[in-house]
C-alpha positions, 0 to 999 in steps of 0.5 A: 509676130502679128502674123502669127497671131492672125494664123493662130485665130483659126482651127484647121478645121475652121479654116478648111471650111472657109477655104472650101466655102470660099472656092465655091462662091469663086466657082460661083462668080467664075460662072457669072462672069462667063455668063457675062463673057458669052452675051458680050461675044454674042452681042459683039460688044468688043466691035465697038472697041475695033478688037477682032475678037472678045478674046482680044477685048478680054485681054485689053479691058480685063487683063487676061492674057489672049490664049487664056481669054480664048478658052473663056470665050470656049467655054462660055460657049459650050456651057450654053449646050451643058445645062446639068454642068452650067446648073453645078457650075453655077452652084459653085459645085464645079471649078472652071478647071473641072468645066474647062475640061469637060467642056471639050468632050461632053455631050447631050449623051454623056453630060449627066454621066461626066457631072457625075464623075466630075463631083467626085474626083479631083481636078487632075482627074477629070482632065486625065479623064476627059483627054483619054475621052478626046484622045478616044475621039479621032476627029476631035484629036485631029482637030486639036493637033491641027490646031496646034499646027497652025498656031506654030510660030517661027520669025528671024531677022539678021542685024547688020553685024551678022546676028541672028535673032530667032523668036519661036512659038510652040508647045511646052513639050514640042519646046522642051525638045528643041532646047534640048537640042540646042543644050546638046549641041552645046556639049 
């Protein structure tokens, strides 16, 4: 019952005005962290831990899990370059949804144009926007899908009553394709 009594408390209208005000002031802090993310890799900070990257020292000392950790240290990194993005970021005006998405095509050229954009839509739409811009772009596509490539990841092993292990590594879509492979297999 005392749950209730405390959802009770508010309007919905209160509450919509707290939740937003409280987005804002995470937007915010999310900026100062990357702030703090992007000086700790410069400075190579995580070199004296014997990580091989901050991405790594991100995972170990913050809890953030390595692939994650990398688009951080991306995205700290490209702010440097997007002064209008960084400025709204830092006003809590931004999320780092909309950031991380606009920070893979946006330019000099195009920066005030995709802020503009960007405060006006809602997060799935900058990302839609932004990968039909990446798409557009043949060397940055090329790029990804290479990257994607590399990052590939196949092991077995065989134990001694003739079982086969198999651990493998790939993109959501790429996975859901061989498990329904193997399910139909199974049929």
């Amino acid at each position: 019952m005392t749950a209730l009594f405390k959802l009770s408390r508010r309007s919905l209208d209160e509450l919509e005005q707290e939740l937003v005000a409280h987005a804002q002031r995470i937007n915010a802090e999310e900026y100062a962290f990357l702030e703090l993310v992007r000086e700790f890799d410069i400075r190579q900070g995580w070199k004296a831990w014997q990580f091989n990257n901050c991405a790594e020292w991100l995972n170990m000392k913050c809890g953030i899990v390595v692939g994650t950790a990398r688009e951080k240290v991306r995205v700290a990194t490209a702010l440097l370059d997007l002064p209008g993005i960084s400025n709204a970021f830092e006003r809590g005006e931004l999320s780092y949804s909309k950031v991380r998405s606009l920070s893979r095509v946006a330019t000099a050229h195009n920066e005030a144009r995709l802020l503009e954009y960007a405060l006006g839509a809602t997060a799935d739409q900058v990302q839609q926007h932004c990968q039909r811009l990446r798409n557009a772009d043949r060397a940055a596509s090329t790029r990804d899908v290479n990257e994607i490539h590399r990052n590939r990841f196949l092991c077995r092993s065989v134990d001694g009553s003739g079982r086969m292990t198999i651990s493998v590594e790939l993109t959501e879509e790429a996975g859901l394709l061989v498990l329904a492979s193997l399910q139909g297999d199974q049929a």
